[in-house]
N, C-alpha and C positions, 0 to 999 in steps of 0.2 A: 298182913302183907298187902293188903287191897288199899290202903294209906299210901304204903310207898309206892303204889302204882301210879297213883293219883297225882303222887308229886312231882313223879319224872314226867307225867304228862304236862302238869303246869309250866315245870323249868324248860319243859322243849316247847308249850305256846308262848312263854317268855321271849326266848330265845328269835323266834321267828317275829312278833312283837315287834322285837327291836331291830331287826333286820328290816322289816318294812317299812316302819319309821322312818330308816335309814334309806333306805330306794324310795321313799315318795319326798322327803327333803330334797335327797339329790335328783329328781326327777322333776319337781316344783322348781331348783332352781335355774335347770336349765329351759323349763320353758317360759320362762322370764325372761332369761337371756335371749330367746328366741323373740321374744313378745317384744321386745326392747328394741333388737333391730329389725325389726320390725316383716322378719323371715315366716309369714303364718303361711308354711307350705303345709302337705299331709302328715308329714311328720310330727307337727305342731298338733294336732288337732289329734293322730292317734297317741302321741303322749298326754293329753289332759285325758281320753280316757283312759289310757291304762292308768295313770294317775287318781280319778275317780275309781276305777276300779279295786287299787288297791285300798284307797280309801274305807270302800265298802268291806272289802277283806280286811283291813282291821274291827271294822264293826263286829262281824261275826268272831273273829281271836277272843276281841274284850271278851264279847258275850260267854263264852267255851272259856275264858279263864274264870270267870266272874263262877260261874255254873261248880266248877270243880274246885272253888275256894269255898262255897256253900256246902259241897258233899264234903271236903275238908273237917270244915267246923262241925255236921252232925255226926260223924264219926268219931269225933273227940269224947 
Protein backbone atom coordinates (compact mmCIF):
# COMPACT_ATOMS: atom_id res chain seq x y z
CA UNK A 1 0.00 0.00 0.00
CA UNK A 2 3.01 2.47 0.86
CA UNK A 3 3.91 2.26 -3.21
CA UNK A 4 0.64 3.58 -4.09
CA UNK A 5 1.00 6.28 -1.76
CA UNK A 6 4.16 7.13 -3.10
CA UNK A 7 2.66 7.41 -6.60
CA UNK A 8 -0.18 9.75 -6.05
CA UNK A 9 2.23 11.86 -4.35
CA UNK A 10 4.57 11.92 -7.55
CA UNK A 11 1.39 12.28 -10.03
CA UNK A 12 0.37 15.44 -7.75
CA UNK A 13 4.28 16.90 -7.76
CA UNK A 14 3.95 16.24 -11.52
CA UNK A 15 0.99 17.96 -11.77
CA UNK A 16 2.03 21.15 -9.88
CA UNK A 17 5.46 20.71 -12.11
CA UNK A 18 3.73 21.40 -14.83
CA UNK A 19 1.66 24.09 -13.77
CA UNK A 20 4.61 26.14 -12.83
CA UNK A 21 6.27 25.61 -15.78
CA UNK A 22 3.22 26.92 -17.20
CA UNK A 23 3.11 30.42 -14.80
CA UNK A 24 6.79 31.12 -15.07
CA UNK A 25 6.60 30.88 -19.18
CA UNK A 26 3.54 32.83 -19.10
CA UNK A 27 5.19 35.20 -16.52
CA UNK A 28 8.71 35.39 -18.39
CA UNK A 29 6.71 36.41 -21.42
CA UNK A 30 5.17 39.05 -20.19
CA UNK A 31 7.91 40.68 -18.64
CA UNK A 32 9.55 40.95 -21.99
CA UNK A 33 6.77 42.49 -23.10
CA UNK A 34 7.25 44.76 -20.54
CA UNK A 35 11.08 44.98 -20.89
CA UNK A 36 10.31 45.71 -24.66
CA UNK A 37 8.39 48.73 -24.15
CA UNK A 38 10.37 49.63 -22.12
CA UNK A 39 7.57 49.96 -18.90
CA UNK A 40 10.43 48.83 -16.01
CA UNK A 41 7.79 50.24 -13.24
CA UNK A 42 7.39 48.02 -9.77
CA UNK A 43 5.47 45.76 -11.40
CA UNK A 44 8.42 44.82 -13.59
CA UNK A 45 10.61 44.22 -10.98
CA UNK A 46 8.10 42.27 -8.51
CA UNK A 47 7.41 39.84 -11.49
CA UNK A 48 11.12 38.77 -12.10
CA UNK A 49 11.05 37.93 -8.58
CA UNK A 50 8.09 36.14 -8.30
CA UNK A 51 9.49 34.78 -11.46
CA UNK A 52 12.86 33.75 -9.65
CA UNK A 53 10.92 32.61 -7.12
CA UNK A 54 9.12 30.16 -8.65
CA UNK A 55 12.15 29.20 -10.45
CA UNK A 56 13.59 28.17 -7.18
CA UNK A 57 10.13 26.35 -6.22
CA UNK A 58 10.78 24.12 -9.10
CA UNK A 59 14.07 23.32 -7.81
CA UNK A 60 12.97 22.01 -4.70
CA UNK A 61 9.50 19.91 -6.83
CA UNK A 62 12.44 18.36 -9.05
CA UNK A 63 14.41 17.58 -5.93
CA UNK A 64 10.88 15.81 -3.94
CA UNK A 65 10.08 14.09 -7.30
CA UNK A 66 13.66 12.85 -7.84
CA UNK A 67 13.59 11.69 -3.88
CA UNK A 68 10.17 9.63 -4.24
CA UNK A 69 11.29 7.92 -7.70
CA UNK A 70 14.35 6.65 -5.56
CA UNK A 71 11.94 5.34 -2.62
CA UNK A 72 10.04 4.09 -5.74
CA UNK A 73 12.74 1.86 -7.30
CA UNK A 74 14.03 0.44 -3.58
CA UNK A 75 10.77 -0.81 -2.95
CA UNK A 76 10.60 -2.74 -6.04
Amino acid sequence: MKIDEIKEILNTLRLFFSIMVGLIALLTSALIHKQQMLDLDIYFWLGVLLDLSLIVGLLFILRSIKNNIKIIRSLK
